[in-house]
C-alpha positions as CSV (number, residue, x, y, z in Angstrom):
1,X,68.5,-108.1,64.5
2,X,71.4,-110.1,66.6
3,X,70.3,-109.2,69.8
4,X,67.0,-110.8,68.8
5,X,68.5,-114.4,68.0
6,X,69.4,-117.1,70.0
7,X,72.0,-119.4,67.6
8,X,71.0,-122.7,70.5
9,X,67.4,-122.1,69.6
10,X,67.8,-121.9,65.6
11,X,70.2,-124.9,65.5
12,X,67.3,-126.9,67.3
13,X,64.6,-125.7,65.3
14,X,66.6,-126.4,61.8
15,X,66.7,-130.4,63.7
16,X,62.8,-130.3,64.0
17,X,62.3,-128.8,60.5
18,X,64.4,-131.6,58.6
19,X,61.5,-133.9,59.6
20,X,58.8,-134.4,57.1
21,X,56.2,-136.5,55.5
22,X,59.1,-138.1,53.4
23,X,61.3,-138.4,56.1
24,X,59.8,-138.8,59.3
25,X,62.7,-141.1,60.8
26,X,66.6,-140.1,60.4
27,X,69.8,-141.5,61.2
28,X,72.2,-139.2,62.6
29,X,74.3,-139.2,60.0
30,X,71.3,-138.6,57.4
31,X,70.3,-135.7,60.2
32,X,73.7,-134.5,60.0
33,X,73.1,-134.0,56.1
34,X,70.0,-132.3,55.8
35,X,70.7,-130.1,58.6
36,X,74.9,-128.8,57.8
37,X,75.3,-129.4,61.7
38,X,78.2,-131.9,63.2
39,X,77.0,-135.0,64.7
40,X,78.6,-134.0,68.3
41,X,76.3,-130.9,67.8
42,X,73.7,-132.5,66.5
43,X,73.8,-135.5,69.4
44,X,73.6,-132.2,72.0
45,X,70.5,-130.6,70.2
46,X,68.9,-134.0,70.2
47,X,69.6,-134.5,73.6
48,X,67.7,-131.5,74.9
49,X,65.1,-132.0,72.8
50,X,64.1,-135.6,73.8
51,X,64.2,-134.1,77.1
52,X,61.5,-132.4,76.4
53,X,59.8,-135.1,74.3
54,X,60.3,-133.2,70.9
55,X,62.5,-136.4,69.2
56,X,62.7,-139.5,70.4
57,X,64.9,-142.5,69.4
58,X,63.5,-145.6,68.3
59,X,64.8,-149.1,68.7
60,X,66.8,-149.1,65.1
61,X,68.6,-146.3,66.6
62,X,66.6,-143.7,64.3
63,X,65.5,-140.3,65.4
64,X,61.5,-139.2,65.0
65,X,59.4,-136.5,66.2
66,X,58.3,-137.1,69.8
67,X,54.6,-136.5,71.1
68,X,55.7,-132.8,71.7
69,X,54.8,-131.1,68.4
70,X,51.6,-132.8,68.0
71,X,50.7,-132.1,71.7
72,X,51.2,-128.3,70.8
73,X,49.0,-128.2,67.9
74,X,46.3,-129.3,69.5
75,X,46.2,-126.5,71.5
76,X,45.5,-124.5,68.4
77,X,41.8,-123.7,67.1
78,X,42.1,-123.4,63.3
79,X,39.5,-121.7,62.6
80,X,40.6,-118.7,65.4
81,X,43.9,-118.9,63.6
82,X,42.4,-118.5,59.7
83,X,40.8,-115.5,61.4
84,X,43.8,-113.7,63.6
85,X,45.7,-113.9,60.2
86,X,42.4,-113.0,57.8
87,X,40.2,-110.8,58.9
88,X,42.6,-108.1,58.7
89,X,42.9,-108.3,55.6
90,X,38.9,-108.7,55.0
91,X,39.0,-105.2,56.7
92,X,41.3,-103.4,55.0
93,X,40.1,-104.7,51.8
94,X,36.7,-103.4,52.5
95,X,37.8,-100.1,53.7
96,X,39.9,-99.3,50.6
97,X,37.5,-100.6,48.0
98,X,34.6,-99.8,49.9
99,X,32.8,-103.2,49.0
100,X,32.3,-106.6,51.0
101,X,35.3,-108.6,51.5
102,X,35.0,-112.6,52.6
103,X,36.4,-116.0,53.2
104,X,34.4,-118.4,51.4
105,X,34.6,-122.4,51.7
106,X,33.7,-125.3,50.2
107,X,31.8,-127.1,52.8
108,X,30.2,-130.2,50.7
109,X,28.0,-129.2,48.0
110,X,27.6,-125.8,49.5
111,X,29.4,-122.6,49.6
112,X,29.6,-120.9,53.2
113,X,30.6,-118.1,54.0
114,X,33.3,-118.3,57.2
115,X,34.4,-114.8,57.2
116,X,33.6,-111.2,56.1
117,X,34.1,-107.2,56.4
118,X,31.8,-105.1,55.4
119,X,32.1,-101.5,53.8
120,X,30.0,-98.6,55.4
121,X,28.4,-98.1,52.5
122,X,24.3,-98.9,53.0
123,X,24.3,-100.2,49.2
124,X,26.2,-103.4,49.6
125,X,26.1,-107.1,49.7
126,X,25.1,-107.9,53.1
127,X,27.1,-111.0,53.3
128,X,27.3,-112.6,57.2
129,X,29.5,-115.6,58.6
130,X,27.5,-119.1,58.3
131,X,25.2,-118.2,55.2
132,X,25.5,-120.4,52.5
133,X,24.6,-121.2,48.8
134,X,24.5,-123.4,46.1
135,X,27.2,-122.2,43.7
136,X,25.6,-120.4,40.4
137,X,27.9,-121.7,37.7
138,X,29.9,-125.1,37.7
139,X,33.2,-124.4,39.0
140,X,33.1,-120.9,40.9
141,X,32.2,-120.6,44.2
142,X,30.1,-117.7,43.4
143,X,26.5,-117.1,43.9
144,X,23.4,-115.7,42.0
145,X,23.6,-112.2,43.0
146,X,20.6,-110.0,41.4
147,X,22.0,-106.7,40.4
148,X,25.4,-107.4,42.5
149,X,28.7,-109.3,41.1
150,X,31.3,-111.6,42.8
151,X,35.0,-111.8,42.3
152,X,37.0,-114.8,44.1
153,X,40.7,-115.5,44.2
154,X,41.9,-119.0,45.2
155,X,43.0,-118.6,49.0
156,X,46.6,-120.0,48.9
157,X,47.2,-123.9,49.7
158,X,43.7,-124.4,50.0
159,X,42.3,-125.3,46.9
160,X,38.6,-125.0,48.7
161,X,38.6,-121.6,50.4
162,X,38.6,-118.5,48.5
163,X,39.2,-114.6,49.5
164,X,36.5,-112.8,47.6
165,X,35.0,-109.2,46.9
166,X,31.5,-108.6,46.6
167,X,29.3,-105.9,45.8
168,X,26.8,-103.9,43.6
169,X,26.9,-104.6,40.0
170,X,28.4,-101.3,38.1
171,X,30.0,-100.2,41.2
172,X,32.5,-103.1,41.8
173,X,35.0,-102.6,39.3
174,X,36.3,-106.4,38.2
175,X,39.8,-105.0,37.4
176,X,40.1,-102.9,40.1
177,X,39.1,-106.3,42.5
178,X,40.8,-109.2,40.6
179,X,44.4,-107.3,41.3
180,X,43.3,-106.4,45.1
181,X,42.6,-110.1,46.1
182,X,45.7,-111.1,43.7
183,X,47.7,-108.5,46.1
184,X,45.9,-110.3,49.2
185,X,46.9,-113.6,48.2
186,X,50.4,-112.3,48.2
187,X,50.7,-111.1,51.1
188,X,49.3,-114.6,52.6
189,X,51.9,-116.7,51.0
190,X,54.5,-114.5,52.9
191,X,55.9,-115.4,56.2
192,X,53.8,-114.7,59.0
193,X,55.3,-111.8,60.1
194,X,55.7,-110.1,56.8
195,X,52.0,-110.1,56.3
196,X,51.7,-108.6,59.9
197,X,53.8,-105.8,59.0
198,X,52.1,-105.3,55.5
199,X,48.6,-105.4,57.1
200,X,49.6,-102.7,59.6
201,X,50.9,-100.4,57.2
């Protein structure tokens, strides 16, 4: 909504988001292209935001990030991140399918697992945060499970974490869970607060 937005705040943010592994020092006038913005705006935005140590200026006369963006990401714990935004869905996933739902990792040779939700079902794959395994076949991330099956999807942009459903073999219908963590892998290559909305629905 309008009332919501702050035009100042967007215009700087567009500046900060023009810089990037290909481009991590800019001109003005190369800033003034990637962003649409005048260079008399642009030299305004800039100015606040070396205040606060966001860009800085090097000798050439170019403009970089500052220590500002970097200095705020450190205050961030991944792994409590991966999990505010996960475990959610690991929840609802369990609830509605009624089987075990997990994060699973690569973590050398070894499979871990870093998150789960399990169903209230007693007849289940007890799966916990921390166990690990040797992966069954080449390939998947899957264990040997004796009278129980595994289904994995690909978590997206990590090509070594995977969401995955887990339970008793006859019970956990491979269909029925391929297009569940499809629809979960969805929902986590949306904007951040998409996903909020669809996991609260």
């Amino acid at each position: 909504m309008a009332q919501d937005r702050v035009e100042a705040v967007e215009r700087a943010l567009t500046v900060l988001e023009a810089f990037d592994a290909d481009r991590p020092a800019m001109s003005l006038a190369e800033l003034a292209q990637a962003t649409g913005f005048y260079k008399s705006t642009l030299l305004r935005l800039l100015g606040s935001l070396a205040r606060f140590d966001y860009v800085r200026r090097d000798a050439d006369g170019l403009w970089q990030l500052g220590e500002t963006p970097a200095r705020l990401a450190r205050r961030q714990d991944p792994v409590k991140l991966l999990a505010a935004r996960i475990q959610p869905l690991l929840d609802r996933l369990a609830a509605r399918l009624g089987e075990t739902a997990s994060l699973l990792e690569q973590a050398g040779g070894q499979i871990e697992c870093r998150l789960a939700a399990l169903p209230a079902s007693a007849l289940r794959h007890d799966l916990r945060p921390g166990v690990t395994w040797h992966p069954a076949t080449r390939g998947s991330p899957c264990p040997a499970l004796v009278g129980g099956v595994m289904v994995v999807h690909p978590l997206p942009g990590s090509p070594s974490r995977w969401l995955a459903l887990s339970g008793p073999e006859g019970r956990l219908v491979i269909a029925d869970a391929t297009r569940a963590l499809a629809d979960a892998s969805r929902n986590l290559e949306a904007p951040a607060g998409d996903v909020v909305e669809e996991l609260m629905s």
